[in-house]
Structure formats: C-alpha cells, structure tokens
KOLTIVEX-801896 format. One record per residue (C-alpha): residue in one letter; chain; x, y, z. Coordinates in steps of 0.1 Angstrom, whole numbers, plus 5000, padded with zeros to 4 digits. Each point is the difference from the previous one (the first is absolute). Layout:
<pts>
PT   rest   kette      x      y      z
PT      A       A      X      Y      Z
...
</pts>
This chain:
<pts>
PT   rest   kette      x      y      z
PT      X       A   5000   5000   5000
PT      X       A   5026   5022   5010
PT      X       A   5017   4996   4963
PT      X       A   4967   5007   4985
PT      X       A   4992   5033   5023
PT      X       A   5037   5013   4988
PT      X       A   4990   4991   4959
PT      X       A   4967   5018   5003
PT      X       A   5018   5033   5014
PT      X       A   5024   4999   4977
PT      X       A   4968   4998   4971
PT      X       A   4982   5024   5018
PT      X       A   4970   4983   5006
PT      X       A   5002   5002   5035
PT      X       A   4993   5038   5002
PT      X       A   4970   4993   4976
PT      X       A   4988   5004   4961
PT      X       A   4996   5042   5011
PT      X       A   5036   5001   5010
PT      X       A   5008   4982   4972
PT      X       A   4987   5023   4977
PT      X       A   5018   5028   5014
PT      X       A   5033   4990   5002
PT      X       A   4997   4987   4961
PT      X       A   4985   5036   4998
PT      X       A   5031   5016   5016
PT      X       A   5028   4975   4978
PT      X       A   4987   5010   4968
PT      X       A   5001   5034   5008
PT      X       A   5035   4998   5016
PT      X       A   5015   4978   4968
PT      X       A   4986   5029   4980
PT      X       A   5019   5028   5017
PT      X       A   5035   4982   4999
PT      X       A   4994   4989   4968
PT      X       A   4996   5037   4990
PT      X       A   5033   5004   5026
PT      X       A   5015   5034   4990
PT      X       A   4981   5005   4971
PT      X       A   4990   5035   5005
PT      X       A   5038   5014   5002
PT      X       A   5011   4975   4968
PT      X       A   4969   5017   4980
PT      X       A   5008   5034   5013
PT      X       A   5039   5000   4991
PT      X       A   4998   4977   4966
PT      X       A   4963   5015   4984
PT      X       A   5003   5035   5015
PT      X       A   5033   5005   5004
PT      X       A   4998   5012   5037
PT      X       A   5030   5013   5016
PT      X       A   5007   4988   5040
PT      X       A   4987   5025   5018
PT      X       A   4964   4991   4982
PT      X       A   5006   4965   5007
PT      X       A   5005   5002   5036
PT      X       A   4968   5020   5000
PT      X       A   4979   4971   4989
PT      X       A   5008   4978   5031
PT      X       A   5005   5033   5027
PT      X       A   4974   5025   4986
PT      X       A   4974   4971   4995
PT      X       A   4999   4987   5027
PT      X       A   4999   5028   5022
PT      X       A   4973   5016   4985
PT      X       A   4979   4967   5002
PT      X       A   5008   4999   5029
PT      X       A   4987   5034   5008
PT      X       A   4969   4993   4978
PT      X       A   4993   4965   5019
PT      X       A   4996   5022   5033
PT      X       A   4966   5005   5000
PT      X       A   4991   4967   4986
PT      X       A   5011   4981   5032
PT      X       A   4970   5013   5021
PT      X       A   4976   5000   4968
PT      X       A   5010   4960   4997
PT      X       A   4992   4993   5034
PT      X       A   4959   5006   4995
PT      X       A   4999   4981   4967
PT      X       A   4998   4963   4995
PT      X       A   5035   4992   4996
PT      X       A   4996   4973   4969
PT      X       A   4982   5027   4979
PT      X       A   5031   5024   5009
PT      X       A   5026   4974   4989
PT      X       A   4982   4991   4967
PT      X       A   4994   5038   4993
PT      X       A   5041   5007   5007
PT      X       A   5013   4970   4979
PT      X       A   4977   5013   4975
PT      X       A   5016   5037   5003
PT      X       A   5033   4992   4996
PT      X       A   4989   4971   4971
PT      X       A   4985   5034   4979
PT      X       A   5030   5021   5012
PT      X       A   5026   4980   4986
PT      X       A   4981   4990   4968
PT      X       A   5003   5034   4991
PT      X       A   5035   4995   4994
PT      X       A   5004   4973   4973
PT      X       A   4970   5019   4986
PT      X       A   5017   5034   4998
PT      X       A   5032   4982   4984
PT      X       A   4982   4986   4976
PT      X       A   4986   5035   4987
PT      X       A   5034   5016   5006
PT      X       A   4987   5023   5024
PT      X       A   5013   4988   5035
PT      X       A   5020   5028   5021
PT      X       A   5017   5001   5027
PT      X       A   4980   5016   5018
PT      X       A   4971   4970   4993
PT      X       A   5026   4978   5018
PT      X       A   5000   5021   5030
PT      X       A   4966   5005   5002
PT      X       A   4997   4962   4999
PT      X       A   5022   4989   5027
PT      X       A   4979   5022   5018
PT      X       A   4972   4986   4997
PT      X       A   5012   4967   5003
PT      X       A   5023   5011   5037
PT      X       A   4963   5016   5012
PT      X       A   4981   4960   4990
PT      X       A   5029   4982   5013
PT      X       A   4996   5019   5035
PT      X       A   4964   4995   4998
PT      X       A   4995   4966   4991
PT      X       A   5029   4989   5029
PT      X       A   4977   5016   5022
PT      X       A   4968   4984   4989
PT      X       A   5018   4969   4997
PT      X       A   5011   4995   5035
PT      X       A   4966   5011   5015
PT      X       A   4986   4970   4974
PT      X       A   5021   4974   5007
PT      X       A   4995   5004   5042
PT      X       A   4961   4994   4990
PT      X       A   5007   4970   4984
PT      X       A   5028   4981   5014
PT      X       A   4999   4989   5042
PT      X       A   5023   5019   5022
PT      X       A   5020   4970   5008
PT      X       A   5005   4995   4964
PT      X       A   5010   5035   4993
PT      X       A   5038   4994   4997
PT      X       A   4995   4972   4974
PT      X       A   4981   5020   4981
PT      X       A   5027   5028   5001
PT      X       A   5030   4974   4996
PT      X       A   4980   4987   4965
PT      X       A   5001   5029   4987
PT      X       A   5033   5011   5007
PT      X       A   5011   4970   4983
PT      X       A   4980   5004   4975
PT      X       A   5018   5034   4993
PT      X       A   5035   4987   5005
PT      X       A   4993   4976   4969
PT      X       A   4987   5024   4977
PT      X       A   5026   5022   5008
PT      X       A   5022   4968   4989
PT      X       A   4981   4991   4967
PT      X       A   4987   5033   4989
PT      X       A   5030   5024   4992
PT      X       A   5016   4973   4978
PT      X       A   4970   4994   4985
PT      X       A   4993   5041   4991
PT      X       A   5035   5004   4987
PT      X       A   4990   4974   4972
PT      X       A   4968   5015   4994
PT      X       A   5016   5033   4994
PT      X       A   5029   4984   4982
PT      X       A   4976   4983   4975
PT      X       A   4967   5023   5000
PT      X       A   5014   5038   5008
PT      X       A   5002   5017   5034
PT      X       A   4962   5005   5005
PT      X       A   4993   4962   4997
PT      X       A   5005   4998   5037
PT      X       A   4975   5026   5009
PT      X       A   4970   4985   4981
PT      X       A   5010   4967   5021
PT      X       A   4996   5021   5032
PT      X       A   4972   5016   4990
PT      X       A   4984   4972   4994
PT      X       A   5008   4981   5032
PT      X       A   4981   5028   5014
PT      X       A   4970   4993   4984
PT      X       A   5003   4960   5008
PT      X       A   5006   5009   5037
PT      X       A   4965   5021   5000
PT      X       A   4984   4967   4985
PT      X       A   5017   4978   5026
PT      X       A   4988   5023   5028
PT      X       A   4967   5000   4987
PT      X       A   5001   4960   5003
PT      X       A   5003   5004   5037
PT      X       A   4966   5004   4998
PT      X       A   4980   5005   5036
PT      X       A   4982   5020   5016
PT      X       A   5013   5032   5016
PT      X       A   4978   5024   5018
PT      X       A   5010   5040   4993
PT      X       A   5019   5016   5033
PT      X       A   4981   5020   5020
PT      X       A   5011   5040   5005
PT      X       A   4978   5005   5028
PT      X       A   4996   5036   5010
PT      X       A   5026   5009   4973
PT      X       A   4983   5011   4963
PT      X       A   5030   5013   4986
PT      X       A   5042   4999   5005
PT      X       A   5012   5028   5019
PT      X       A   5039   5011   5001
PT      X       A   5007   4982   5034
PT      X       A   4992   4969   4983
PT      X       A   5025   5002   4974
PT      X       A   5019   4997   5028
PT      X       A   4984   4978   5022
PT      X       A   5028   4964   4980
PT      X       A   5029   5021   5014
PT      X       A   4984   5003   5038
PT      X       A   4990   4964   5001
PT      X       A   5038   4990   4991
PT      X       A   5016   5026   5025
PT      X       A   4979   4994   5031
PT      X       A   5010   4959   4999
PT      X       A   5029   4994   5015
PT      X       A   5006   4973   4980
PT      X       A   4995   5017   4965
PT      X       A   5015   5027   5005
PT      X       A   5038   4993   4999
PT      X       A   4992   4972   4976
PT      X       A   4983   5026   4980
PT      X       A   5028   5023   5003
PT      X       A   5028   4969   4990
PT      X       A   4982   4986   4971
PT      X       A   5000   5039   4986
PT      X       A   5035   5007   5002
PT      X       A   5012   4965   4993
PT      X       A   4982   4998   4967
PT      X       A   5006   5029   4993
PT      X       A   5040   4998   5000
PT      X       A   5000   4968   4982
PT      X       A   4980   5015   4975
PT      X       A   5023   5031   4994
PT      X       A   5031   4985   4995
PT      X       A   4984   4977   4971
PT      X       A   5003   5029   4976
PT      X       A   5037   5003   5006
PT      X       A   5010   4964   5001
PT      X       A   4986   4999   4964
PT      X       A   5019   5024   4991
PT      X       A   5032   4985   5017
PT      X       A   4995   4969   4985
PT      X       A   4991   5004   4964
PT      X       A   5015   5031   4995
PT      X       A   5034   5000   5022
PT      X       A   5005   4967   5001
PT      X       A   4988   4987   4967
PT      X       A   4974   4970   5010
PT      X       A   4975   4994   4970
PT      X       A   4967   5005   5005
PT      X       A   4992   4963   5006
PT      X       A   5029   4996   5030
PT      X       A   4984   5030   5014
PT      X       A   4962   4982   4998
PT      X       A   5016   4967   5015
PT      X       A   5017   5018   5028
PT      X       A   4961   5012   5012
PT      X       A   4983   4969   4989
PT      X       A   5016   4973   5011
PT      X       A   5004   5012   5036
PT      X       A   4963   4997   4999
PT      X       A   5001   4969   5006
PT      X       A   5007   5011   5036
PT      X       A   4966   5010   5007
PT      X       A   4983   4970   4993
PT      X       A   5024   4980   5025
PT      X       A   4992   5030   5023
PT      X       A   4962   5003   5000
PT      X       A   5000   4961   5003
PT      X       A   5018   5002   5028
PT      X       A   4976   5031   5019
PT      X       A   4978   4976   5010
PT      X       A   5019   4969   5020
PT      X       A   5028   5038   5013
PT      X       A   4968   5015   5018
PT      X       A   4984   4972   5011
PT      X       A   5035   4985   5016
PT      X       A   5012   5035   5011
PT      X       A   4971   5027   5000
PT      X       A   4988   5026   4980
PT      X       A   5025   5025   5016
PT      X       A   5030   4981   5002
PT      X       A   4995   4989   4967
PT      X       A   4994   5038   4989
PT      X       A   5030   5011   5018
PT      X       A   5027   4975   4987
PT      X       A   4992   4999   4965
PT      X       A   4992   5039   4998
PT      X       A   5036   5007   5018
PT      X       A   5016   4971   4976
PT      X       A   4987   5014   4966
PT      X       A   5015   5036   5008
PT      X       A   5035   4984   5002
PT      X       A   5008   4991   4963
PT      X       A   4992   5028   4980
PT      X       A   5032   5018   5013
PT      X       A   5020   4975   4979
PT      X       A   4985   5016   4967
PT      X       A   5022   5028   5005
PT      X       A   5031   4971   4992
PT      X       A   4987   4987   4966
PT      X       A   5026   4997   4973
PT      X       A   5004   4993   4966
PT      X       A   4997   4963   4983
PT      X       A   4988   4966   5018
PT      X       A   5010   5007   5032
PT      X       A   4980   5036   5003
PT      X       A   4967   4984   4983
PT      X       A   5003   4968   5031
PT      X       A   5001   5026   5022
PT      X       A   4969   5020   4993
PT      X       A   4980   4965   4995
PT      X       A   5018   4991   5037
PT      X       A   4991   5029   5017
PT      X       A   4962   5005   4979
PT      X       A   4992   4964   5011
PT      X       A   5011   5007   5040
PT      X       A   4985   5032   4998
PT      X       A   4962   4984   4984
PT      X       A   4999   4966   5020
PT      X       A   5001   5022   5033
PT      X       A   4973   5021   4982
PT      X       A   4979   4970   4989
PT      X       A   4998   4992   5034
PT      X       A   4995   5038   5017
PT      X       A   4975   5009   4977
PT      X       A   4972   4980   5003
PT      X       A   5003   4997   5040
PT      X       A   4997   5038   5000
PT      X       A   4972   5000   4976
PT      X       A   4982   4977   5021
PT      X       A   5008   5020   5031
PT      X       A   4984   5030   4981
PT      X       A   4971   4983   5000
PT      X       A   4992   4982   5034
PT      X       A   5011   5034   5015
PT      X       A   4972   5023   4976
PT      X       A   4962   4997   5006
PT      X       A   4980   4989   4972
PT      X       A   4985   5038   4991
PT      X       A   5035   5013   5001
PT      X       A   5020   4978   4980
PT      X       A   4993   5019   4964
PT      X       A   5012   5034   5020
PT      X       A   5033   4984   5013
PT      X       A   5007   4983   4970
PT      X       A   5000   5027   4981
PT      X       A   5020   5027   5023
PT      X       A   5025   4969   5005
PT      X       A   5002   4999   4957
PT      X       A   5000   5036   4997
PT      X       A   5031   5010   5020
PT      X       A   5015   4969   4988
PT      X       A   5000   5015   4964
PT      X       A   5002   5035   5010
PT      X       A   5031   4993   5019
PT      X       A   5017   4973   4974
PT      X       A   4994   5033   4974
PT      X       A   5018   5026   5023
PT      X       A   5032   4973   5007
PT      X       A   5003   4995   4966
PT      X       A   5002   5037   4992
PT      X       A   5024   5003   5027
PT      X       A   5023   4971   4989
PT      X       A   4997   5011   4966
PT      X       A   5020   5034   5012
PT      X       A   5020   4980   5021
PT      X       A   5012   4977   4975
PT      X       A   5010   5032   4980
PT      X       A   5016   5018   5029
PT      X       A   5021   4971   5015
PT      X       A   4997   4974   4978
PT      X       A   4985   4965   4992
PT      X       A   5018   4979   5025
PT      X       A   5000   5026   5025
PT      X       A   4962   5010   4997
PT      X       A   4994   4958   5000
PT      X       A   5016   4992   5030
PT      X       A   4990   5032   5018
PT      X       A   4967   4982   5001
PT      X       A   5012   4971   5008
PT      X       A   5016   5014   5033
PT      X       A   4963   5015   5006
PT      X       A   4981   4968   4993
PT      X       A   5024   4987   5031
PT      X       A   4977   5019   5023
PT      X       A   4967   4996   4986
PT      X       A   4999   4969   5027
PT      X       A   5001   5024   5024
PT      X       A   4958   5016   4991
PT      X       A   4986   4958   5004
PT      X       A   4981   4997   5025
PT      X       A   5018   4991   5033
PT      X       A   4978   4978   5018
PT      X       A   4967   4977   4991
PT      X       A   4967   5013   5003
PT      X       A   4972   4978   5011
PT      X       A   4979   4998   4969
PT      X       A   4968   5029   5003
PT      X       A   4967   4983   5006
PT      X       A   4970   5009   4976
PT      X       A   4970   4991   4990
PT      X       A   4991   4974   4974
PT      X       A   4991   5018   4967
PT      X       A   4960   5010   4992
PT      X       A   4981   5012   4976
PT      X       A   5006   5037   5011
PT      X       A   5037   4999   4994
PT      X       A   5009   4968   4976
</pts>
C-alpha cells in the first residue's frame, strides 16, 4: 500500500482530478514562457535593431511598471471568484502577446509595442500568482499544501530544463517570433485547463465594503509586516531574488562577450543546473517532515546564498563553463528545496480572504525590487566592472540569511473555508 500511496502522489491523483487540472494548467503555461526564453531582447536587437540601453528597458522598465499597474488589482482579486480571474489573465497576456507575431507579420511592430507588452504581461503575471494561490488553498487540504507547492516547483525546474533548448531551435528554424506564438498560445491552453477544474465556487463577500478605497491598496503589505513570521521572510526573499536577478545581465555579458562561450555553452550552463531543482523540490517534503518547516527554511535559505559568490571566478574554456553549471546546480537544489517550504508557509500563515492581497504585495515588490537592482548593477557593472559588480553581490547574498525568520512560529489557527470567503 505504502508503494502505491507514493505512485499516486507522484501522478497526482491523490490531490484529486481539480488539482490535476491545475497543475497541467500551470506546466503548459510555464513550458510556454521558457520556450519563448529571451525572446523579447533577441527580437528587439536582431528585427529592431535596439541598442542596450532599450534592451535593458524591456526586463527593468516592464516589469516595474506592471508592477505598479498590478497594485490595485490585488485587492480588486480578492472579491472576485478567483477561477474566473485566472482564465480572464491567461487570456490577457494570450491577446497581449499575439499582437506581436501579428505586428511582425504586417511590418509594423515597434519598440515601443514590445514595451507596452511586457507590461501587460508583468501586470497578469502578478495578478494571476495572486489568484492562483488563493485558488489552489480552496482546493487542496492544508496538510497537503506543501505537496502541492513541491509539484509545482518541480514542475518548473523541468520546463526550465526542456524549454530553452527547445526555443532556440524553434527560432533557429522558424524566426525569432516563433517562440512567442508558442507562449501565447500556452496561455490560451492554461485558460482551458483551468476551466476544466470545473466546480462550484461561491463569489466572496465584501461585506460593508461597496468599493476599494486607498488603505486597501495597501491592506497585502500590512498583513505581511504585522506577522512576525512573514515579515523578515518577506524582506529575504526581496533582496535575495533580487540580487541573483541583477547580476544575470552581466554574467551574459561576461560570458559571451568577454570570454567567448557560444550561445549554446551559455544556454547549457542555466539549463542543465536545472536539474537541481527537481532533486530539491523532491526532497522538501521528507526535509520538513524529518526537520520542520523552520529548520528546513533556515538551512537551505542560508545554504543557497553561499554559491553565487563563486560567479565572480568564472574563466574562460571547460573549466569556467563546469564552474557556472557547479555553482547554478548548488545554488538551485537549495532553492528547489527553500522555495516551496516558504510558499507553503505563505499560505498556512494567511487567512483565506487575504491571501489574493498578500500575494500580490509579496509579487509586487518582488518585481519592483528585481527592476531597481538591476538598474543599479547595470551602473555598477559599468562603474567597477563585471567581476567586481558580480561578486559585490555575491558578498551581499552572504547576509541575506541573516532577514529568515529566527525561530518557529506555531502555525495561526483559522477557520475552515465557507461560502462567504472561498
């Protein structure tokens, strides 16, 4: 029995057919945007002959003002059914980025089109991460929270695997917009696949409250500060993503420009590593149930801000490419195991009607602050240099242990969910 019990989690069955259809809802979706991996800057520099300050702009500029945009929409998702809000962003960002390939083909796409585009797509990314956690705690047991979270994180690992290879022959073959239509369309099979979910799920109640006022734009940023638990985990996911995320910019340029990898080195140096965070999310699970969520959190949070440091060290030929794939593979098993433990904490720790609100703040300053760094480290990396500027924040990352939460907190108590707030 026991050997069955461990076949049907790893099918999914366990977590039932509505589960199922959300997690084949959320891989489609995710093989479509690392399929179309880099996509926008490859269109931008080879069709519209962008220089790189416009390039940078795509990835900062975007997604800080989707970020900005998505404000609002964190308090607006949580008094609407939250299927009908994922099915209405997939759909948003499936239009959005249809206008692309469409443009192309009449010879009219801009620059300025792309911009507007990532946009959009930052603002439904934000929002549909919101919507999406608030979902998946109505249909998945608490208890069964972290094996939910730990699917998909494996789920992302492997796409993250499969799909950059597999867009680099698309483009290679079909033209640099190939990639887009994939991930547009992914978009539009995730809104099916949520659809399939099917159910029934009773619209949130606003009580007293007829329309958003400006304290409740606010109201996913209060719920994260006042918990003591939340908050420095809050603070170290911000500035640890946001670090690693900066320096990715300059490492390119270190590698393929400085240092003379090819363009298919540099894609096996990211993609292989990947490999990483499958052994990691498998192993969240048996961590946390043999050591705790906390202790779990705290050693493999301090353990992933160790390697990145050693980026700063690459070198030329065999020997620098086995040392990116070295230290990309310590650096994503330890997050393959982090992540999902703190996304499950996320959600024990956030009532029902609040989870859309902290979701989104938790997603906004993610993005807002991944934007600024990599502005920053973008002058940095002119000022100093590459390697300096790379292993400046690597020395940084060192501390980021020190904003994880120090102790375990017993887990809140709140009520089952009910019509008024499911």
């Amino acid at each position: 029995m026991g050997s069955r019990q461990r076949f049907e989690g790893l099918l999914g069955q366990r977590l039932g057919r509505r589960f199922g259809w959300l997690w084949a809802a959320y891989g489609t979706s995710a093989l479509g945007t690392w399929l179309a991996f880099g996509a926008f800057p490859l269109i931008a520099i080879r069709v519209l002959h962008a220089g790189p300050a416009e390039v940078a702009a795509l990835s900062s500029v975007g997604s800080a003002v989707g970020a900005a945009v998505a404000v609002p929409l964190g308090p607006w998702v949580e008094f609407r059914r939250k299927r009908s809000v994922l099915v209405a962003m997939d759909l948003a960002r499936f239009a959005a980025l249809l206008t692309v390939p469409a443009a192309y083909a009449l010879g009219v796409l801009s620059f300025l089109q792309l911009l507007l585009v990532s946009v959009v797509v930052a603002a439904a990314d934000i929002t549909f991460r919101a919507a999406s956690g608030a979902f998946l705690k109505t249909l998945v047991p608490a208890a069964d929270l972290l094996v939910a979270n730990a699917r998909f994180e494996s789920t992302a690992w492997t796409t993250t695997i499969i799909g950059p290879p597999l867009g680099g022959l698309a483009i290679g073959l079909l033209g640099p917009v190939a990639t887009v239509v994939a991930d547009a369309a992914s978009y539009l099979l995730s809104a099916l696949g949520i659809l399939a979910t099917g159910g029934q799920e009773p619209r949130p109640e606003r009580g007293d409250t007829t329309r958003l006022r400006g304290g409740d734009l606010l109201d996913g940023w209060r719920f994260v500060l006042a918990d003591p638990t939340l908050r420095p985990l809050f603070f170290n996911s911000a500035l640890f993503n946001g670090l690693v995320m900066a320096t990715q910019p300059l490492l390119a340029v270190l590698m393929l420009s400085r240092l003379g990898f090819t363009p298919w080195q540099f894609g096996l140096a990211f993609a292989a590593p990947s490999v990483g965070g499958l052994l990691g999310s498998r192993l969240a699970r048996p961590l946390t149930a043999r050591l705790g969520q906390h202790r779990t959190m705290a050693a493999s949070g301090a353990l992933r801000a160790v390697w990145p440091v050693g980026l700063a060290f690459v070198g030329p030929g065999t020997g620098g490419l086995l040392l990116v794939i070295g230290v990309e593979l310590g650096l994503i098993f330890c997050c393959g195991v982090f992540n999902p433990v703190s996304a499950t904490c996320r959600l024990e720790r956030t009532a029902p009607e609040r989870v859309a609100r902290l979701l989104s703040a938790w997603s906004v300053t993610s993005k807002a602050s991944t934007a600024a760094l990599t502005a920053l480290w973008g002058v940095l990396g002119t000022v100093l240099g590459l390697r300096p500027a790379i292993g400046l924040a690597g020395v940084l990352l060192l501390a980021t242990p020190l904003l994880l939460p120090r102790r375990a907190a017993a887990p809140l108590a709140e009520p089952e969910p009910t019509p008024s707030h499911a």
